[in-house]
MILOPA-254581 format. One record per residue (C-alpha): x, y, z; residue number from 1. Coordinates in Angstrom, 1 decimal. Example, Ala and Ser with C-alpha at 12.3 -4.5 7.8 and 13.67 -1.06 7.14 Angstrom:
12.3; -4.5; 7.8; 1
13.7; -1.1; 7.1; 2
// end
This chain:
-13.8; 56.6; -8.3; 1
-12.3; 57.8; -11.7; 2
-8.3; 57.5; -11.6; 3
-5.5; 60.5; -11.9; 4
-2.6; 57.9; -11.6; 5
-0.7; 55.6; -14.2; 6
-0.4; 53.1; -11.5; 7
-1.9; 50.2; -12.1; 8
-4.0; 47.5; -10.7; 9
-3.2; 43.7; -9.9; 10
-5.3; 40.5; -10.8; 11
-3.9; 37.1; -9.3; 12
-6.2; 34.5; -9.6; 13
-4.7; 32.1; -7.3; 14
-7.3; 29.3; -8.1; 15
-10.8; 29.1; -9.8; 16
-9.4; 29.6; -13.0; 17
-10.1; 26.5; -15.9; 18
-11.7; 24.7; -12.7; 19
-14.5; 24.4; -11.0; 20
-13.3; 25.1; -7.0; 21
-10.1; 26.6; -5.3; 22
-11.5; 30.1; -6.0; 23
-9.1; 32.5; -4.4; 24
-8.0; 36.0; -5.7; 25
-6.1; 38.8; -4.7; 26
-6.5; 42.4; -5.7; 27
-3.6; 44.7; -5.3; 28
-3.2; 48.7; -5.5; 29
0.5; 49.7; -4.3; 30
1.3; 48.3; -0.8; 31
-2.5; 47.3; -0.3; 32
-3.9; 43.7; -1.0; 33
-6.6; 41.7; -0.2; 34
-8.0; 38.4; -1.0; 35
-11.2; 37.2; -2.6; 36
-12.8; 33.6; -1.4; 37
-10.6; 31.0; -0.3; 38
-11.9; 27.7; -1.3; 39
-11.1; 24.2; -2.1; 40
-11.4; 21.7; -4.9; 41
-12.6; 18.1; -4.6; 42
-10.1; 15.8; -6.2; 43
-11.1; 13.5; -9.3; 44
-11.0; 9.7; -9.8; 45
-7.4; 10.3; -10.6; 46
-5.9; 11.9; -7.5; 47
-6.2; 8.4; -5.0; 48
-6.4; 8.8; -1.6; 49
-6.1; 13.1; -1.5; 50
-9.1; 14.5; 0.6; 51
-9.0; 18.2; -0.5; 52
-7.2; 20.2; -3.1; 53
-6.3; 23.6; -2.1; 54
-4.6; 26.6; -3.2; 55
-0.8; 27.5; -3.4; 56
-0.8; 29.9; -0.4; 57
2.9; 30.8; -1.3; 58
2.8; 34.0; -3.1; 59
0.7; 35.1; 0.2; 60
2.7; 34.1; 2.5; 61
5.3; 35.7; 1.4; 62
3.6; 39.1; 0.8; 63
2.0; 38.5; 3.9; 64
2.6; 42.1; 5.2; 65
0.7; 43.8; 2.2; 66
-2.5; 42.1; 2.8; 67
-5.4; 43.8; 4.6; 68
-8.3; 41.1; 4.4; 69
-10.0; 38.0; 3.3; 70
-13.6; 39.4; 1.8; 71
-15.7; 35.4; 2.0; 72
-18.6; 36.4; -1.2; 73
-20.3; 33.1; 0.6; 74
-20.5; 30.2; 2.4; 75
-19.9; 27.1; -0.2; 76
-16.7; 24.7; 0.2; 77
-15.2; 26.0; -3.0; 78
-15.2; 29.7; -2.1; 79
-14.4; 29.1; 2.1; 80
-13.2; 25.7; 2.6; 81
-9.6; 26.4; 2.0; 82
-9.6; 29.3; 4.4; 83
-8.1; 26.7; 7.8; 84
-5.1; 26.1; 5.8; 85
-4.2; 29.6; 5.1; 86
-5.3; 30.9; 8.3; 87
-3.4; 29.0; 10.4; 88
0.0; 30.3; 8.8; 89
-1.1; 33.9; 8.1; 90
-3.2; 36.0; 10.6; 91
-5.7; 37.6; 8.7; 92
-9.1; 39.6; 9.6; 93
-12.1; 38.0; 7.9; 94
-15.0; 39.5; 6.3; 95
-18.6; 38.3; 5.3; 96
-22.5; 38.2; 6.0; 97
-24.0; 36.7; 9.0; 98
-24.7; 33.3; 7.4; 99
-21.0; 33.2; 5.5; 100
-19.1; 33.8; 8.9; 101
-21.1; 31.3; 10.6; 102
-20.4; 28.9; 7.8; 103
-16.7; 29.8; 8.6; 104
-16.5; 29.2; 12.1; 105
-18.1; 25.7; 11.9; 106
-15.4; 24.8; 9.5; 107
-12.2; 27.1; 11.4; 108
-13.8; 24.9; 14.9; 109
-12.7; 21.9; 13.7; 110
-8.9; 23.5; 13.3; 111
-9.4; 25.3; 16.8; 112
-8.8; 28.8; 15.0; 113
-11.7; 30.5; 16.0; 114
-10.3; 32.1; 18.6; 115
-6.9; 33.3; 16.9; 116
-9.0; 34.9; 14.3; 117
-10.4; 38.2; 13.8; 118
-14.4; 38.3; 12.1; 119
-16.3; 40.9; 10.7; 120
-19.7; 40.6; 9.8; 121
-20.9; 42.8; 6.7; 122
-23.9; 44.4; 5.6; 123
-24.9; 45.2; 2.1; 124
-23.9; 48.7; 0.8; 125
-21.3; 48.8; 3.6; 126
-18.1; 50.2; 2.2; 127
-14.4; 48.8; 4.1; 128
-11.8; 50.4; 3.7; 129
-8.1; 48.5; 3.4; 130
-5.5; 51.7; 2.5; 131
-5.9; 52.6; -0.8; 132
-8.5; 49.8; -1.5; 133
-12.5; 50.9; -0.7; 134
-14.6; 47.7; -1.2; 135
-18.3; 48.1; -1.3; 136
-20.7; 45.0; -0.7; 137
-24.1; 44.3; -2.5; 138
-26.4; 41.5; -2.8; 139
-26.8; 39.2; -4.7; 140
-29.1; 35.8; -5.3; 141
-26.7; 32.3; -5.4; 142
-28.2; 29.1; -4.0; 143
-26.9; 30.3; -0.8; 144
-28.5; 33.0; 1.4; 145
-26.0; 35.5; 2.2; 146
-24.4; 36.2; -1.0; 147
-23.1; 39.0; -2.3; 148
-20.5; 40.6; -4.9; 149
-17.5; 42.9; -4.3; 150
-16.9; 46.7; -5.8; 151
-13.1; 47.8; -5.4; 152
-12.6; 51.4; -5.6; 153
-8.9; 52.3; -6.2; 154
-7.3; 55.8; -7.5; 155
-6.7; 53.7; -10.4; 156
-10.2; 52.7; -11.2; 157
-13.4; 50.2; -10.3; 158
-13.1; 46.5; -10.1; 159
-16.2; 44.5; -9.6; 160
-16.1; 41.3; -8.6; 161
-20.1; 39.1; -9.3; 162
-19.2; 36.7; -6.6; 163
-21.3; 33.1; -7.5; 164
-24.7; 34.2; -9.2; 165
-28.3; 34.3; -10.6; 166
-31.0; 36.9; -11.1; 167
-33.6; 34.6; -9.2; 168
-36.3; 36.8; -8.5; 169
-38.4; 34.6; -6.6; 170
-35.7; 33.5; -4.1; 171
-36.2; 30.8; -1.2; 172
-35.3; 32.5; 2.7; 173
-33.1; 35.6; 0.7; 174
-33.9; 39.0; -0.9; 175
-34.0; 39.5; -4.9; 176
-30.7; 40.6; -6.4; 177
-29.7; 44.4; -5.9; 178
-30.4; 45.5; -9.7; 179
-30.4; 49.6; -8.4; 180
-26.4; 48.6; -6.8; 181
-26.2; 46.6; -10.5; 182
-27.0; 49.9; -12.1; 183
-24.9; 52.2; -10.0; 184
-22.1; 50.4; -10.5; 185
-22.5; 51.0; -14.7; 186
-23.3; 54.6; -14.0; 187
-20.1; 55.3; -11.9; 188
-18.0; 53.7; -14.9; 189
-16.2; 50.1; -14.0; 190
-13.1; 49.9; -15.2; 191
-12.9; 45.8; -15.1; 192
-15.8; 43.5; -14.0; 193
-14.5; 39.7; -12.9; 194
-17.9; 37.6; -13.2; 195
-19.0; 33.9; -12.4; 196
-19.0; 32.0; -15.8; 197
-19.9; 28.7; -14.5; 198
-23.1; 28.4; -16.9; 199
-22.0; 30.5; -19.6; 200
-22.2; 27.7; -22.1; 201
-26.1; 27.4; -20.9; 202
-28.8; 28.9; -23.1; 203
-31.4; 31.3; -21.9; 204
-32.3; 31.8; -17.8; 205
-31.6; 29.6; -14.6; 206
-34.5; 28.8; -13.3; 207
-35.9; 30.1; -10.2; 208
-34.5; 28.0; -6.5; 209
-38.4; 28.6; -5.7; 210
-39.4; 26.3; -8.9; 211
-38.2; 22.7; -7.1; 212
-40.8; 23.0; -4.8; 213
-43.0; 21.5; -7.0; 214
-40.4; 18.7; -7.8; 215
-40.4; 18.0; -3.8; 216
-44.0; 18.4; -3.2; 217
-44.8; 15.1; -5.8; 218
-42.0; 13.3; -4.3; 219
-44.2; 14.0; -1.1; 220
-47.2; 12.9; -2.6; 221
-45.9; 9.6; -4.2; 222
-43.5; 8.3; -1.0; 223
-44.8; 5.4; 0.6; 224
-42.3; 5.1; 3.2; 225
-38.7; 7.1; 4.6; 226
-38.1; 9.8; 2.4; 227
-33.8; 10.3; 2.5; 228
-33.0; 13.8; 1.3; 229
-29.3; 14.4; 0.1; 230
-28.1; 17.5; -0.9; 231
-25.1; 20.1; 0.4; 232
-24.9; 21.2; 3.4; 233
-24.6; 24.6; 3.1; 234
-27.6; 24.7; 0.5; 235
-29.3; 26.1; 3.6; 236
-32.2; 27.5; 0.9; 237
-32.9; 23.7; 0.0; 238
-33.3; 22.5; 3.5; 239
-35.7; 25.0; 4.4; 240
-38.0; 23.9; 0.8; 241
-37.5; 20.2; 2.5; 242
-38.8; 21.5; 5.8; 243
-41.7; 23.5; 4.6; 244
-42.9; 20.4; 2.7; 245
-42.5; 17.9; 5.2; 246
-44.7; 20.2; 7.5; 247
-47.4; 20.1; 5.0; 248
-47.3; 16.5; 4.9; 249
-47.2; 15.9; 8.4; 250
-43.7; 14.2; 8.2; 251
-41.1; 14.7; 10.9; 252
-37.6; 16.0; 10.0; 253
-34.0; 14.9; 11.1; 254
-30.5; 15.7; 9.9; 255
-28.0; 13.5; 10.2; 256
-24.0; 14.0; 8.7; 257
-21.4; 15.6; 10.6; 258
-21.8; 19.1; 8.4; 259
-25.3; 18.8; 8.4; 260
-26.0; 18.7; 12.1; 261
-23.4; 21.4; 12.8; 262
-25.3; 23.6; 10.1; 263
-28.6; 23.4; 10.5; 264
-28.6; 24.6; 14.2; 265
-26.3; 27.5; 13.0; 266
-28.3; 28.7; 10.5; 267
-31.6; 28.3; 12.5; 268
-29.8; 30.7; 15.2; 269
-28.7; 33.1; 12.6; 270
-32.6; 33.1; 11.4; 271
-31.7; 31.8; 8.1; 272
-33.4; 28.9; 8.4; 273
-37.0; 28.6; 9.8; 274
-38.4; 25.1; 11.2; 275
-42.2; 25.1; 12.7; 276
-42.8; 24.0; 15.9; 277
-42.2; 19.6; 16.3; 278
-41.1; 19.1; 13.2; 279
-37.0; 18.9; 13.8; 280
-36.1; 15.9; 15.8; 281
-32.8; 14.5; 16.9; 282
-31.8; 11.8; 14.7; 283
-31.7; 9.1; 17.8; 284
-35.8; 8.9; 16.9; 285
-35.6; 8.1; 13.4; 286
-36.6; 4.3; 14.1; 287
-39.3; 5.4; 16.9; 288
-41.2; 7.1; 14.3; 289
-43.5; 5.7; 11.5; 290
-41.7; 5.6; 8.0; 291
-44.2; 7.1; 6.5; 292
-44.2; 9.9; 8.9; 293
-40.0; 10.5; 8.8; 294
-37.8; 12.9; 6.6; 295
-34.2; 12.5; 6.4; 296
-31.7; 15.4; 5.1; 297
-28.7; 13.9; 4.7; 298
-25.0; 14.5; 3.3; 299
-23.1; 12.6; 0.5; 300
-25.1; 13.6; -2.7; 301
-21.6; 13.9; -4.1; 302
-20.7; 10.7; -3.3; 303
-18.0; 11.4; -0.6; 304
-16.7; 8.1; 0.6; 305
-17.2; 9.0; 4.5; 306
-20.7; 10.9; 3.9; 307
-23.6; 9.6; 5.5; 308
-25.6; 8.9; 2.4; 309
-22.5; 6.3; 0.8; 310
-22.9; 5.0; 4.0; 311
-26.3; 3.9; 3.9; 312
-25.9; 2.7; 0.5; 313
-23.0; 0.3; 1.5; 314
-25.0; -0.9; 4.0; 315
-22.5; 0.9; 6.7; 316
-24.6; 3.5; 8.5; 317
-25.0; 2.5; 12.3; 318
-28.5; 4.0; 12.8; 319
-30.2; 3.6; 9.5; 320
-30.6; 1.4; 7.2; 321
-32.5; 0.8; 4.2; 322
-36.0; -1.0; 3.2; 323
-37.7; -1.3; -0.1; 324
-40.3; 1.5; 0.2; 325
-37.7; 3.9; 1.0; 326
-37.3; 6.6; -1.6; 327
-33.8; 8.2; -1.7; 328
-33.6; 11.9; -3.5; 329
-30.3; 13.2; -4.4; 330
-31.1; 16.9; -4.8; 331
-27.3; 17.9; -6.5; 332
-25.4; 17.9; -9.7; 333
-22.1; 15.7; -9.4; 334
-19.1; 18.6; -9.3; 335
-17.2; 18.0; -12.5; 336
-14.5; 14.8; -11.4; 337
-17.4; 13.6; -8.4; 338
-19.8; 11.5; -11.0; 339
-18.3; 8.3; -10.6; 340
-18.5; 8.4; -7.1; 341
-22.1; 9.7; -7.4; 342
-23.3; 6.9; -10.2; 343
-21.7; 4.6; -7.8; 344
-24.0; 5.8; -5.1; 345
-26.9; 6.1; -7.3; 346
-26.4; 2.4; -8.3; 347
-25.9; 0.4; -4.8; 348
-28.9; 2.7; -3.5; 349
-30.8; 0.5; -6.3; 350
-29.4; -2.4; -5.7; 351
-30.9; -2.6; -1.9; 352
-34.1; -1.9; -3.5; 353
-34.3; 2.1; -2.7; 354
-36.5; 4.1; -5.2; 355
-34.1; 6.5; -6.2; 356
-34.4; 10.0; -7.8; 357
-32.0; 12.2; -9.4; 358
-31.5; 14.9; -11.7; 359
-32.1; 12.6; -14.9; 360
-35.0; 11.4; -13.9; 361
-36.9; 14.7; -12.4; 362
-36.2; 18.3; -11.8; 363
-35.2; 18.2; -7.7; 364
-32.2; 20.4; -8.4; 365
-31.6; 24.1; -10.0; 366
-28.3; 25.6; -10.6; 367
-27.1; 29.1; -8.4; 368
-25.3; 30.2; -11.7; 369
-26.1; 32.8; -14.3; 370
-26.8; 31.3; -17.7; 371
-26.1; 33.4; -21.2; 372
-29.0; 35.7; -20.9; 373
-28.5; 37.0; -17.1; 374
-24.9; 37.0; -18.1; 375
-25.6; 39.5; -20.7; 376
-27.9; 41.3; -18.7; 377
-25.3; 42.0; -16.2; 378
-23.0; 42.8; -18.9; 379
-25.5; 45.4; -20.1; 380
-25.8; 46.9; -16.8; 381
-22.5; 47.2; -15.3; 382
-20.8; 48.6; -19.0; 383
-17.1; 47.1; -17.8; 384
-14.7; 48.6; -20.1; 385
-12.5; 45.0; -19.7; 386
-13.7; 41.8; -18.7; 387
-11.9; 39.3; -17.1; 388
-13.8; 35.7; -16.7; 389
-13.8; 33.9; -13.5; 390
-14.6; 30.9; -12.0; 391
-15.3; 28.3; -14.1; 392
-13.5; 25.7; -16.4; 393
-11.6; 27.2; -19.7; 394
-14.6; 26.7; -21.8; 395
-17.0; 27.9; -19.9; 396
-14.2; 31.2; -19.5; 397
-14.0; 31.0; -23.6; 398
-17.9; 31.1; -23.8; 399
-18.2; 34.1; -21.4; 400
-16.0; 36.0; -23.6; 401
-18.1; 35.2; -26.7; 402
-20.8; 36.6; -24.3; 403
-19.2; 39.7; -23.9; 404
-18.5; 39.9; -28.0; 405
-21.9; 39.6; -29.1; 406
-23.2; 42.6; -26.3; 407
-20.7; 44.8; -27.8; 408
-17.3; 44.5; -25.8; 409
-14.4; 44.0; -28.3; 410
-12.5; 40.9; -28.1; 411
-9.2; 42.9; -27.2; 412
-10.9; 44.2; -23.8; 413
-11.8; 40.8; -22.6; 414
-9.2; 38.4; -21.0; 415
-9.4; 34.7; -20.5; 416
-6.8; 34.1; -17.9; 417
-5.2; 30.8; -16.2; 418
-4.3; 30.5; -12.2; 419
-0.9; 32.1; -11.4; 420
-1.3; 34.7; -13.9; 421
-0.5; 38.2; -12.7; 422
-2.7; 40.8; -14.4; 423
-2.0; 44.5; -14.4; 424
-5.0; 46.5; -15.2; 425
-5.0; 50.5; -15.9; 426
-7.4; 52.8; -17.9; 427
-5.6; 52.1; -21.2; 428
-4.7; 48.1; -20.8; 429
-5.2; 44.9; -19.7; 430
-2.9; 42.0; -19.8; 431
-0.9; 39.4; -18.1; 432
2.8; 40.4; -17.0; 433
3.9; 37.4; -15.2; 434
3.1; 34.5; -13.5; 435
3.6; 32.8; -10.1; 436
3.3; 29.0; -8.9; 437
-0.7; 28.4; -8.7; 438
-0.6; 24.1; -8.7; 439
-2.4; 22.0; -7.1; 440
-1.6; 21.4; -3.5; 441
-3.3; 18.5; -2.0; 442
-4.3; 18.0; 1.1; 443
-4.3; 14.1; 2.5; 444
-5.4; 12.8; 5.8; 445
-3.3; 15.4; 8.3; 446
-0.8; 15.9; 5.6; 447
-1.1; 19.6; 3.6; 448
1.3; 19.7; 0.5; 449
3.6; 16.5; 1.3; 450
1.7; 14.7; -1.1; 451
3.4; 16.0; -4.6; 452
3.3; 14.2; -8.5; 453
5.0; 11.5; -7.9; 454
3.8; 10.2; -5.2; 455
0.2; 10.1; -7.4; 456
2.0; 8.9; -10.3; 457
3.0; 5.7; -7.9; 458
-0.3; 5.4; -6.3; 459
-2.0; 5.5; -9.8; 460
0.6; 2.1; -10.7; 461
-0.5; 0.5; -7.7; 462
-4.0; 1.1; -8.4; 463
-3.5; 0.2; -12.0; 464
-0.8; -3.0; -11.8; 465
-0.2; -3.7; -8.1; 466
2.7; -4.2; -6.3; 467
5.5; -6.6; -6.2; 468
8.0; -7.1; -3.3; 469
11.7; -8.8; -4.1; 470
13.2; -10.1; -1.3; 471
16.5; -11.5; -1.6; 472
19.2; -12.0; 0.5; 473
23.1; -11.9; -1.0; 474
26.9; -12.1; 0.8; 475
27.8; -8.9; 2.2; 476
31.3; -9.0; 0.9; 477
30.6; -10.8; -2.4; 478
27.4; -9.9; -3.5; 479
26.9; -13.7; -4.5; 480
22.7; -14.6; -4.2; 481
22.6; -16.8; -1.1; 482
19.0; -18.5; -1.5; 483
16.2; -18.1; -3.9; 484
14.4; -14.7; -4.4; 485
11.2; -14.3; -2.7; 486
8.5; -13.1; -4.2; 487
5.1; -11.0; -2.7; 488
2.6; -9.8; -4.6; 489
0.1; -7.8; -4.1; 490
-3.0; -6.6; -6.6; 491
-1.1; -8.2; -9.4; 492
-2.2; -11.2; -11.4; 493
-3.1; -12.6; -14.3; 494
-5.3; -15.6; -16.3; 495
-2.2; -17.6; -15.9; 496
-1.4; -19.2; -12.7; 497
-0.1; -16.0; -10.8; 498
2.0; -18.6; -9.0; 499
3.6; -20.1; -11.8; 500
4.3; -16.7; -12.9; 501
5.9; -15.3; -9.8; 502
8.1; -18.4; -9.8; 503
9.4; -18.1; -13.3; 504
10.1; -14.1; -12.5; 505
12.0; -15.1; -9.4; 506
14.1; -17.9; -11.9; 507
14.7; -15.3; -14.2; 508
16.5; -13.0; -11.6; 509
18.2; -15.9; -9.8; 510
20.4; -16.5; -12.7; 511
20.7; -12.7; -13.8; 512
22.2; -11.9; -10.3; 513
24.2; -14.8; -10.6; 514
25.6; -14.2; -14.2; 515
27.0; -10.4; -12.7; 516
28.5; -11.5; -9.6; 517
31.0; -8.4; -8.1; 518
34.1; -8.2; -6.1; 519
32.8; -5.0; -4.7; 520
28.8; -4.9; -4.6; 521
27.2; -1.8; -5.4; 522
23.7; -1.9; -3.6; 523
21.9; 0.7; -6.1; 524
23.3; -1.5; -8.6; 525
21.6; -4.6; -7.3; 526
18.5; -2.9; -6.5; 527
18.2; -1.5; -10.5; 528
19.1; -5.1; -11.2; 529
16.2; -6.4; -9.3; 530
13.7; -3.9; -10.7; 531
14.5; -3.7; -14.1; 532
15.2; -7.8; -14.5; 533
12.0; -8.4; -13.0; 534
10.2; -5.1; -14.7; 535
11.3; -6.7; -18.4; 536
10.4; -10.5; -17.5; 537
6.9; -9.5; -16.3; 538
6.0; -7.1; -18.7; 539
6.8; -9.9; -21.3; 540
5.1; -12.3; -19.4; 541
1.5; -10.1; -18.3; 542
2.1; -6.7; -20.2; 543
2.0; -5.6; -16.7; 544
4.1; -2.7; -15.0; 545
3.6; -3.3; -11.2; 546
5.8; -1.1; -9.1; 547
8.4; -3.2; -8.0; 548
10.3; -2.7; -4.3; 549
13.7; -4.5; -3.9; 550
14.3; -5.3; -0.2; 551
17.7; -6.7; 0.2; 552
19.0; -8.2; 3.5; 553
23.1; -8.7; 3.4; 554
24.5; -11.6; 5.3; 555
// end
C-alpha cells in the first residue's frame, strides 16, 4: 500500500467543511474517483423559506465519467440526504451497510429512484475495488448502527477517512469500534487520515449512548400521564432505549412522523431494531389507550416547521393533542442555525401546560462524536503522516489541529481546509492547488438551485420592512400622472398612523412625477422614479426600507 509513483492524490471536500452538514467528498487517483457521503444542511434563521441546502453537484457532473462510486459512511441527513439530488442527474452505484442503504431507499422512494439505481450492501473488512482506488470498510461506533470509516489504498499511498465517530464501548443494538482495523491501519503506514472534528473543542470522553438509559428510565418513573418522545429519526439506537423502557413499564409504543413511521419498520426488518411482542401499536390507538399506559416517539426535536412534534405544540396535530400531565422529552441537541426554532418549540410546549424536558435540564441526550481524548487516541493509533480535518465548523477544524500538535504531528503536516478546495496529496506534501465553486445551493419547495442571493437578500427585506406596491396610472404618449398614486402595503407600518403615512408618500410622488413630465417617457425611468422618490420619503418618514414594486398601467 506503500507508493512507487510521484502522482499524487486529490482531496475535494465538496461540503462539510466550516459547517455542520452537506458532507460530501471526492477522492481521486488518475482517471479514478469516487465520492464520500452526500448530505444536506438545514438552513438557518436567515435563509427564509429554503427547505434543504445541498451541495454544488457541478464539479461532478461534469467529471461524471471518472467517478466509480458513492461509499454512504451512514445513514444521518447530513451525510445521505443530498444523495436524490445528485442521483437523479448522475447514475451512480451506491455503497453502504444494511441499515445505511435502507436509510437510502426510504429517502430515494420519495424521488422514485430506487429503481434507476444500483445498491450495494457492504460488510466490514470488505475491500471494493474502483480502478486504481481499493477501499476497505471497518466499523466504527456513531449514534447510528451501521457505521463505519473508509481506508483508500492508492499506488500513491493510504487515505483514511473516520467517517462520524466515538469509541463507545458499551454501544446500544451495534458492536464496539474495530480498535485491531484502528491498529492495522497505523501499522501499514497512512499517508493522510481525514477525521470527524465535530467535538474537538470538547474536553475529555463522550459518554457512552448506553448511559441515557438511566435518564429515560426516571423520566419513566416520574410520568404521570403520555410520555411524547422526540428525537431523529434515524437515531435508530435511541428508539430501541425508548422501547426497552416502555416494555419495563408496561407502556405501549407508537410512532407517528412521516420519517418515523417509514423507519422504524425498516429497521425492525433489517433486525436493527428489536420491539417485544404488543408493545408497537399503530398510531390510530393512541387515544383508545390509557395515558398513562402510552409512549409516543415522535419527529421535530429540531424544530422543523412541518414535523409532527411543532405540530402538537401549535396545537395543529389532527390525532393528538396535548393535556397537562403530559410530559414531552426532546431527546436532541439543536443543529447549529435550528435553536430558534427549537426554543420556540420548547416554549409553546409550556405554554399548553406540557412538562417539558430537554438537554438543560437533564441528561436524555449524548453526542455520536469523538471528543479531545478519543481524538487523540485515534491519532495515536493510526500515526497519519498529514492530517486533514473534516466535518465540522472552522473552529472545531482549528482545534482538531491543535489536537494533532500536542500528540506530536507538526503543524506543517496538518491542513485546515475550506469547501471547494482541491487538495493534492503525495509522500512529500500536502496542500491546496485550486479551488472549484462549493456555495450553497438551496433547495425550495420543488425548486433545486433557482433560489440564488438575491432572491434571499429580497425575502430578508420583506421579512424585515415589508412590502409596498405603487400603483399609478400615467398617459401613454406623455407620461403625464393621470390620477393619484395608489398605495398597498403590506408588513409595513409604524407608531404613526400607517394611513396618514402612505398618503403623504403617495403626495410626495404625485408632485415629483409631475415636476419631470417627458415628451418621450422612458418606463425604467418612471419606475426608478417611483422607487427611489418613495424609498427617500419613507425612509425619512419611518427609517424604513420596504421593497418597493412599481406597477404602472399606461392609458
Amino acid at each position: 500500500m506503500t507508493s512507487n509513483s510521484a502522482e499524487s492524490i486529490r482531496i475535494i471536500p465538496i461540503g462539510g467543511l466550516g459547517e455542520i452538514g452537506r458532507n460530501c467528498t471526492v477522492i481521486e487517483y488518475g482517471d479514478d474517483a469516487i465520492i464520500i457521503d452526500c448530505g444536506v444542511m438545514f438552513p438557518d434563521a436567515e435563509m427564509f423559506g429554503i427547505d434543504l441546502v445541498i451541495p454544488d453537484f457541478t464539479y461532478v457532473r461534469n467529471n461524471a465519467h471518472r467517478f466509480r462510486a458513492i461509499v454512504v459512511t451512514h445513514g444521518h441527513e447530513d451525510h445521505i440526504g443530498a444523495l436524490p439530488y445528485l442521483l437523479c442527474d448522475v447514475n451512480l452505484p451506491v455503497y453502504g451497510t444494511r441499515l445505511t442503504l435502507g436509510l437510502i431507499k426510504s429517502r430515494l422512494t420519495e424521488h422514485g429512484l430506487v429503481e434507476k439505481t444500483e445498491f450495494h450492501e457492504v460488510t466490514h473488512g470488505e475491500i471494493l475495488q474502483f480502478g486504481q482506488l481499493d477501499v476497505c470498510t471497518f466499523h466504527v461506533c456513531h449514534s447510528i448502527p451501521g457505521g463505519m470509516g473508509i481506508a483508500i489504498a492508492t499506488p500513491a499511498g493510504l487515505v483514511v477517512h473516520t467517517g462520524d465517530f466515538k469509541f463507545d464501548h458499551t454501544p446500544v443494538n451495534d458492536i464496539p469500534p474495530d480498535f485491531q482495523a484502528l491498529g492495522d491501519l497505523g501499522r501499514l503506514g497512512v499517508l493522510a487520515l481525514l477525521c470527524d472534528s465535530t467535538y474537538a473543542d470538547r474536553p475529555g470522553y463522550t459518554p457512552s449512548e448506553h448511559s441515557i438509559y438511566a435518564s429515560f428510565d426516571n423520566v419513566f418513573a416520574e410520568a404521570s400521564g403520555r410520555i411524547i418522545m422526540s428525537t431523529f429519526a434515524s437515531l435508530i439506537s435511541r428508539i430501541q432505549q425508548v422501547i426497552e423502557v416502555a416494555h419495563d413499564y408496561g407502556r405501549k409504543v407508537a410512532v407517528v412522523g412521516r420519517s418515523m413511521e417509514r423507519n422504524v419498520p425498516m429497521a425492525i426488518e433489517l433486525g436493527y431494531l428489536h420491539v417485544p411482542d404488543g408493545v408497537l401499536v399503530d398510531k390510530s390507538e393512541i387515544d383508545r389507550i390509557p395515558h398513562d399506559q402510552m409512549v409516543i416517539i415522535c419527529t421535530g426535536s429540531q424544530g422543523e416547521p412541518s414535523a409532527a412534534l411543532t405540530r402538537i405544540a401549535n396545537d395543529d396535530h389532527r390525532q393528538i393533542k396535548l393535556v397537562p400531565e403530559d410530559t414531552v422529552v426532546l431527546s436532541s441537541t439543536p443543529v447549529p442555525g435550528n435553536e430558534e426554532l427549537v426554543n420556540g418549540t420548547i416554549n409553546r410546549l409550556f405554554r399548553r401546560g406540557a412538562n417539558v424536558i430537554y438537554e438543560k435540564i437533564m441528561p436524555i441526550h449524548v453526542s455520536g462524536h469523538a471528543s479531545q481524548e478519543e481524538i487523540k487516541l485515534l491519532l495515536g493509533m493510526i500515526k497519519p503522516r498529514y492530517l486533514i480535518p473534516v466535518h465540522g465548523e472552522y473552529r472545531h477544524l482549528v482545534q482538531q489541529s491543535r489536537l494533532a500538535a500536542s500528540v506530536g504531528i507538526p503543524a506543517d503536516r496538518t491542513l485546515v481546509a475550506e469547501s471547494g478546495d482541491i487538495i493534492e496529496l503525495t509522500a512529500d506534501s500536502l496542500e491546496v492547488v485550486d479551488h472549484i465553486p462549493a456555495g450553497y445551493v438551496f433547495v425550495d419547495g420543488l425548486g433545486v438551485g433557482d433560489v440564488g442571493a438575491e432572491i434571499l437578500r429580497d425575502r430578508r427585506r420583506l421579512a424585515d420592512d415589508g412590502v409596498l406596491i405603487a400603483a399609478i396610472t400615467v398617459d401613454r404618449h406623455t407620461g403625464e400622472l393621470l390620477g393619484e398614486p395608489d398605495l398597498i402595503s403590506r408588513g409595513f407600518a409604524d407608531h404613526d398612523d400607517p394611513k396618514k403615512i402612505l398618503e403623504r408618500a403617495a403626495s410626495a410622488l404625485a408632485a415629483e412625477i409631475r415636476s419631470h413630465v417627458v415628451e418621450e417617457p422612458d418606463w425604467t425611468y418612471l419606475n426608478n422614479k417611483v422607487r427611489t422618490t418613495l424609498g427617500r420619503h419613507l425612509y425619512a418618514q419611518t427609517r424604513r426600507r420596504p421593497m418597493i414594486l412599481p406597477v404602472v398601467t399606461e392609458i
